[in-house]
Steps between C-alpha positions, in 0.01 A plus 500: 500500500829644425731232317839428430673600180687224373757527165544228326711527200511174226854532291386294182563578124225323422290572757598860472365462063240306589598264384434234821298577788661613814431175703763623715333813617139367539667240771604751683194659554359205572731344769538902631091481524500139715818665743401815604139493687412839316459571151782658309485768253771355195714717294586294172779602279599259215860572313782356317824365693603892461706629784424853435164419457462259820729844678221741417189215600646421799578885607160617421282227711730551788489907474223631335238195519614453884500132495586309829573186291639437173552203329692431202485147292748383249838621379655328792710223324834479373485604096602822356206653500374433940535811568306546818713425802796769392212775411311406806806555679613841356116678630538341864595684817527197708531104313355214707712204333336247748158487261733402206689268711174281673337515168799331362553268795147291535429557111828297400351172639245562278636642246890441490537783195378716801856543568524750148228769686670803597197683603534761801289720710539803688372840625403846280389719760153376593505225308590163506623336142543131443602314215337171403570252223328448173264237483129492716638192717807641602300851583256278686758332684692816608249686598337248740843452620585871536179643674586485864809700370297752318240589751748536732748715240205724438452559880826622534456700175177668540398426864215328383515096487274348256266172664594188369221250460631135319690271687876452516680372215573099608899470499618195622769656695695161603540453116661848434717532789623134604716619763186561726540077539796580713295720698293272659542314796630135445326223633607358825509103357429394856113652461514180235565272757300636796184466256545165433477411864 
């Protein structure tokens, strides 16, 4: 069974010492393994928040390692040294700002210091590269969230669509977009009466 090559790349200083253990990166592979109905084969890189480092990882698993997906976690945030939206950006041939954006969107109810993420995603020739925050939950979250997106990004990548297998993230739509209330039809108050009689 041939399978996928997926980059992930955990931006940590103390991951990238050793300091800490990249949590981050092992819940990847594990939400990754419960999506997609076949194994993966995972590419791990662990680094500093280094853009010229994060450049030449991100470079290499997208042109010499040939990987479909890559995922990046950390380094998203707002302090001097997130670098990984504005390097991301500088390697991409196409950006696909709606990942950052609905990652953003249904994590702020959750998390309102969602709003501070400026992760991305985008295209490097065959491969699809998303950005995710830097804690397991919020990589949990996202990916769940993102998957429908991804299989169907990597279709229209590589021309082959990964098979989904868990079930679709629960979003209580009528609490995220209110203005579906004015959508529906409004109750004729006459069926009130009529059931009365």
């Amino acid at each position: 069974m041939v399978r996928m090559k997926i980059g992930r790349i955990t931006l940590s200083d103390r991951v990238s010492q050793g300091v800490d253990e990249d949590k981050n990166g092992l819940e990847i592979e594990r939400i990754i393994t419960a999506i997609f109905e076949k194994p993966s084969e995972f590419v791990p890189v662990l680094i500093p928040n280094d853009s010229d480092q994060l450049r030449a990882a991100l470079i290499r698993l997208c042109d010499e390692e040939k990987c479909p997906l890559v995922i990046t976690t950390g380094g998203t945030g707002p302090s001097q040294r997130d670098i990984t939206p504005e390097t991301t950006l500088q390697i991409l041939d196409k950006e696909l700002p709606g990942f950052g954006e609905i990652m953003r969107y249904y994590s702020y109810e959750r998390v309102p210091t969602a709003i501070l993420s400026r992760a991305t995603a985008g295209i490097r020739g065959k491969s699809l590269v998303i950005n995710l925050p830097g804690r397991p939950k919020a990589v949990n979250f996202c990916l769940k969230l993102l998957r429908e997106a991804i299989a169907e990004g990597l279709e229209h990548i590589t021309g082959t669509r990964p098979v989904l297998r868990v079930d679709p993230i629960e979003i209580p739509l009528e609490k995220y977009l209110p203005f579906l209330k004015w959508l529906k039809p409004k109750k004729d108050p006459r069926d009130k009466i009529t059931a009365h009689k």
